[in-house]
C-alpha positions as a Markdown table, in Angstrom:
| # | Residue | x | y | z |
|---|---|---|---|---|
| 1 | Unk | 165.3 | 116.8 | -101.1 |
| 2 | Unk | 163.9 | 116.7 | -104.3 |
| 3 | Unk | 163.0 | 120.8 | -104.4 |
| 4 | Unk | 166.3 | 121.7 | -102.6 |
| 5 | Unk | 169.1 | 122.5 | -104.2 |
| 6 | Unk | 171.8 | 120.1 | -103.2 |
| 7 | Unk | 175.2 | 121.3 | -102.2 |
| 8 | Unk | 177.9 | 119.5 | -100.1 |
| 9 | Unk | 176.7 | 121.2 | -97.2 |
| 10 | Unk | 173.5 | 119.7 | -97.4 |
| 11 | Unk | 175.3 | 116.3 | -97.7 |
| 12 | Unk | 176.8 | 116.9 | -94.6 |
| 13 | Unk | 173.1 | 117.5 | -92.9 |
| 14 | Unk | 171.9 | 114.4 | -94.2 |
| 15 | Unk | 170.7 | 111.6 | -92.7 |
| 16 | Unk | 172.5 | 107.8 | -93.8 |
| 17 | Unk | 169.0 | 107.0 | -94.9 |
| 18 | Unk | 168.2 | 109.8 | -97.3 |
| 19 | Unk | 171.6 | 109.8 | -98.1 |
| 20 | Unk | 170.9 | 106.4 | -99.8 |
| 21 | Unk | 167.5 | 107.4 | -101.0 |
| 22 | Unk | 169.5 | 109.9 | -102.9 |
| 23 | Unk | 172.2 | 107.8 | -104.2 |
| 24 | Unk | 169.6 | 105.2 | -105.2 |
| 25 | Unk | 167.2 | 107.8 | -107.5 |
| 26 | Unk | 170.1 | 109.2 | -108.7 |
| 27 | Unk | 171.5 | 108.0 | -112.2 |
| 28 | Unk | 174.8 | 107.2 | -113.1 |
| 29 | Unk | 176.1 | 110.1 | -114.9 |
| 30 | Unk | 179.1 | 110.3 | -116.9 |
| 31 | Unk | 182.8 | 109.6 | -115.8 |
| 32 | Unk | 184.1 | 112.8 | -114.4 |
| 33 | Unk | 187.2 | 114.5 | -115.8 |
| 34 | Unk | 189.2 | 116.2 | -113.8 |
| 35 | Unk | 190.3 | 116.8 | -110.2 |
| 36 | Unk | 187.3 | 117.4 | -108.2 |
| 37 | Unk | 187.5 | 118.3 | -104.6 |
| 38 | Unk | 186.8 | 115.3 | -101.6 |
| 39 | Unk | 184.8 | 115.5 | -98.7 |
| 40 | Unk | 184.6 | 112.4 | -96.4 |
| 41 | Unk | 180.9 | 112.1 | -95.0 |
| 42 | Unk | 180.7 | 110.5 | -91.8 |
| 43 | Unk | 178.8 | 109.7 | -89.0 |
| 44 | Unk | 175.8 | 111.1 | -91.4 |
| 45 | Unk | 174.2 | 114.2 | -89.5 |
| 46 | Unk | 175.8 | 114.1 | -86.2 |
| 47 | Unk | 177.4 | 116.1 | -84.3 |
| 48 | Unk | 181.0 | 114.5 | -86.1 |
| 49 | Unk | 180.0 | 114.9 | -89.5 |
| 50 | Unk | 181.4 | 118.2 | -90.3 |
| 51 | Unk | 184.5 | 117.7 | -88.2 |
| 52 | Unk | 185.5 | 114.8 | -89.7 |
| 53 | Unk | 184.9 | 116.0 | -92.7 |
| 54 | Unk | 187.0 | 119.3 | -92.2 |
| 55 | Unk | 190.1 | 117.1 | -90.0 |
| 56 | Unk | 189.9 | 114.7 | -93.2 |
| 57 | Unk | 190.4 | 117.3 | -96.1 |
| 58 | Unk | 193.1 | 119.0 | -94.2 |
| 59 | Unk | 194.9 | 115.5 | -93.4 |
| 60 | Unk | 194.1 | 112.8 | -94.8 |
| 61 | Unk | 191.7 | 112.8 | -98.2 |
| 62 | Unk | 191.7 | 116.0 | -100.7 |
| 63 | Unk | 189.9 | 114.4 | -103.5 |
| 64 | Unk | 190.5 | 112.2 | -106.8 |
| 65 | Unk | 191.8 | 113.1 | -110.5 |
| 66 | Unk | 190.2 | 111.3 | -113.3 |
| 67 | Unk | 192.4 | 110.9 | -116.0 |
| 68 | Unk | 190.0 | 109.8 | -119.2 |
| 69 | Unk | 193.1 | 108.9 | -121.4 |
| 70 | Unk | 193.2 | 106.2 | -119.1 |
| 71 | Unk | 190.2 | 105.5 | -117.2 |
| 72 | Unk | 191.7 | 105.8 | -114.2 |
| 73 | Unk | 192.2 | 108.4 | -111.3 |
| 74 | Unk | 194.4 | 109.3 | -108.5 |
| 75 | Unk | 193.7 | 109.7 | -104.8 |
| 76 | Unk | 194.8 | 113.1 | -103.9 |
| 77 | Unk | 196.7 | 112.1 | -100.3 |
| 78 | Unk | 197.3 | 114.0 | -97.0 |
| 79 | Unk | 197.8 | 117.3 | -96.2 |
| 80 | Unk | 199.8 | 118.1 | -99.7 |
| 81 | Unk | 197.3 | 115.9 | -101.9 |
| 82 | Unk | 200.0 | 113.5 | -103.0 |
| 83 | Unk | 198.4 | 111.5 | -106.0 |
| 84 | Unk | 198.3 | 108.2 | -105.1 |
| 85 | Unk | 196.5 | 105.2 | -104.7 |
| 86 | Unk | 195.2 | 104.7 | -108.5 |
| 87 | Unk | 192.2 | 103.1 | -109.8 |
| 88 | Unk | 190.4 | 102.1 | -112.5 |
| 89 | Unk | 187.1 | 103.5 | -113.6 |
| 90 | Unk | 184.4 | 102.7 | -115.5 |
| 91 | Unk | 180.2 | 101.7 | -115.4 |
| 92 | Unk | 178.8 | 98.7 | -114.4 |
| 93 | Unk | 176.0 | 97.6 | -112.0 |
| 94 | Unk | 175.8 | 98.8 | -108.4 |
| 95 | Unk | 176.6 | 96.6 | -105.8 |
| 96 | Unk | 173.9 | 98.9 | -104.3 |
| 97 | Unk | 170.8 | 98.4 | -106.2 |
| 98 | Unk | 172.0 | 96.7 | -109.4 |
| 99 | Unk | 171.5 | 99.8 | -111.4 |
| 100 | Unk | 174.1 | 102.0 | -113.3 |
| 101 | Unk | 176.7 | 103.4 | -111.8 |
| 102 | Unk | 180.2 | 104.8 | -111.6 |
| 103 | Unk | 182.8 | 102.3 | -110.4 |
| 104 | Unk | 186.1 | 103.6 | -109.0 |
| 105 | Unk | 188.1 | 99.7 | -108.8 |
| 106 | Unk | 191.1 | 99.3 | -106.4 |
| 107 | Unk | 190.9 | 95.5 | -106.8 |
| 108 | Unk | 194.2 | 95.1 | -109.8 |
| 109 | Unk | 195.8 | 98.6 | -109.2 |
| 110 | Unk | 196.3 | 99.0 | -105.4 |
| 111 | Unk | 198.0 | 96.9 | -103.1 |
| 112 | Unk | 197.1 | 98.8 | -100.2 |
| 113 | Unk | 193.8 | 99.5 | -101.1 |
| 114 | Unk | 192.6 | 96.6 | -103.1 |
| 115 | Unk | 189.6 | 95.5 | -101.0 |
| 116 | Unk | 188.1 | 98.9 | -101.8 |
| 117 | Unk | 185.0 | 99.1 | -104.1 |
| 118 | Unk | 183.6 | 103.0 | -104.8 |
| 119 | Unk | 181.0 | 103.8 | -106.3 |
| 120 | Unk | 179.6 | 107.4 | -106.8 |
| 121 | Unk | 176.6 | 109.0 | -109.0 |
| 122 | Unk | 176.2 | 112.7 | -110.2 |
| 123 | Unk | 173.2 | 114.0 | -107.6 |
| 124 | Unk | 173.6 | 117.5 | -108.9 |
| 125 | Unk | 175.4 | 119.2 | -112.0 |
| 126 | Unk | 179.6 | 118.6 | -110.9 |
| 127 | Unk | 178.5 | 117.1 | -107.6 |
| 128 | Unk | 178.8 | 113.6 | -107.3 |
| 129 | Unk | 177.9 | 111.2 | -104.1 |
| 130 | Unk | 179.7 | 108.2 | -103.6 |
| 131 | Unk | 179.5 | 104.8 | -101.5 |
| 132 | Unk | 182.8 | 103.1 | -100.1 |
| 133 | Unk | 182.5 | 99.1 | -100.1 |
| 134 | Unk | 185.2 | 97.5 | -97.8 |
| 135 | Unk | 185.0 | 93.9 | -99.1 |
| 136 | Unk | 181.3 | 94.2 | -99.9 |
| 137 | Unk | 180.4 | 96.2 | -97.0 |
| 138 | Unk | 179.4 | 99.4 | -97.2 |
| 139 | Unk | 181.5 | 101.5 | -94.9 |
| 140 | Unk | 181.1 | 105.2 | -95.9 |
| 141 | Unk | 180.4 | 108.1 | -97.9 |
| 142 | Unk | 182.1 | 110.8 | -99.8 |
| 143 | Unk | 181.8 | 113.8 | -101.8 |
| 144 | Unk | 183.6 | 115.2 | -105.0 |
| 145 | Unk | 182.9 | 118.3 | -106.4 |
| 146 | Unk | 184.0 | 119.4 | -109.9 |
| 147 | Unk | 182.6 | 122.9 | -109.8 |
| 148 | Unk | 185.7 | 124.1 | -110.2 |
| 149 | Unk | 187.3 | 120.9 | -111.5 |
| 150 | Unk | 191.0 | 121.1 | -113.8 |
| 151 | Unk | 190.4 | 119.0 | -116.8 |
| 152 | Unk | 192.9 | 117.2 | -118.1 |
């Protein structure tokens, strides 16, 4: 991947294993700003990838908005993007590979999410990939795009 341009598209070709090759050569980045745009990456390159990716943007998942007053952002939920579910952001270590990282932390500002753990890294300019922990596991991951992001 290292001479392709990478684009949520691509995301959505990629295996789970270059998926975390990625992740792990990327770097940190900064905290977005903004509302950047979600895409739920499952099932890495199969044949449900793109579909659940589609079903979840128009249902479920539309993104997050990072508010940098407060280091913290918003879930934007189901088919209306509703902000909710709020949590608080910042850098620390990767449960990963113990390396810098983004942190997105349910764990004191969610009751309904609080066993969630994020944790996403800029893998091109506004694109950011990101790992979902469910009590330490690693369960999925996700895409936000702030090419076109709303600061605020």
């Amino acid at each position: 991947m290292a001479d392709t341009q990478i684009t949520l598209d691509l995301l959505l070709k990629t295996s789970r294993g270059e998926l975390d090759k990625l992740f792990g050569s990327s770097v940190g980045g900064d905290v977005p700003v903004g509302r950047g745009t979600g895409a739920v990456v499952f099932a890495p390159n199969s044949v449900l990838t793109r579909l659940v990716a589609v079903l979840a943007r128009l249902f479920l998942w539309k993104g997050k908005e990072f508010d940098s007053s407060t280091d913290t952002l918003l879930n934007l939920i189901g088919p209306f993007g509703t902000r909710a579910i709020r949590a608080k952001v910042y850098t620390d270590s990767s449960w990963f590979d113990g390396k810098d990282v983004v942190v997105l932390d349910y764990s004191r500002t969610s009751r309904v999410a609080h066993w969630i753990h994020d944790e996403i890294r800029e893998v091109a300019p506004n694109l950011y990939l990101g790992l979902v922990y469910w009590s330490r596991r690693k369960v999925l991951f996700f895409v936000l795009d702030f090419a076109k992001a709303t600061k605020g």
